[in-house]
C-alpha positions, -999 to 999 in steps of 0.1 A, spaced: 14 819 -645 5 827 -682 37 823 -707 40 840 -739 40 817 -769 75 822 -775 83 799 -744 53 770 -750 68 736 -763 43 712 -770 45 683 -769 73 691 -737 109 686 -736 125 660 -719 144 686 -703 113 709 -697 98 684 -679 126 680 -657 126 718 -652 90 722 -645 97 687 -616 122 702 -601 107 736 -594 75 720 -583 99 699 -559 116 734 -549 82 746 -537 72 715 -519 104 718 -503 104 755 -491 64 751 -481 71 721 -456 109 741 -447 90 767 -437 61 749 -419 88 735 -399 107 765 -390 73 777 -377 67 752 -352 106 750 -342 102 789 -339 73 788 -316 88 762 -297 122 786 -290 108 821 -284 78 803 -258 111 785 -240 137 803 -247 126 841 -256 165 852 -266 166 830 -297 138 849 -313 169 866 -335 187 838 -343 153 822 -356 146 854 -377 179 854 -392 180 815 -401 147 821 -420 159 853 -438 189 830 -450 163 801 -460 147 822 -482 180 836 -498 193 801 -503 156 792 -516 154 823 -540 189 817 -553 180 777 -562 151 788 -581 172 817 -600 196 786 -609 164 766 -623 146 794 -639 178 809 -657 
């Protein structure tokens, strides 16, 4: 992502820096949450094809709560 020059610090915050770990940890997080949801999801609807729902709604709400933590970090 390319940032106008009205948001560059150099040298970087302290607090910046924490910003920019803490979203990279965000990503990290959501990448391997939803890696996992994956395999548990192919696990459930090959078993158990009923839960196929549930599974879809869990992830919809996973990627609220996700887009909501980065709104908090970014704002």
């Amino acid at each position: 992502m390319i940032r106008p020059a009205s948001e560059i610090e150099y040298p970087p915050s302290e607090a910046l820096c924490t910003k920019a770990r803490m979203i990279a940890r965000m990503s990290a997080l959501s990448e391997s949450t939803d890696n996992l949801m994956s395999v548990i999801a192919q696990r459930l609807e090959a078993e158990e094809p009923e839960y196929a729902a549930q599974i879809e709604a869990m992830s919809q709400e996973q990627d609220r709560l996700i887009a909501n933590m980065r709104r908090i970090i970014k704002g």
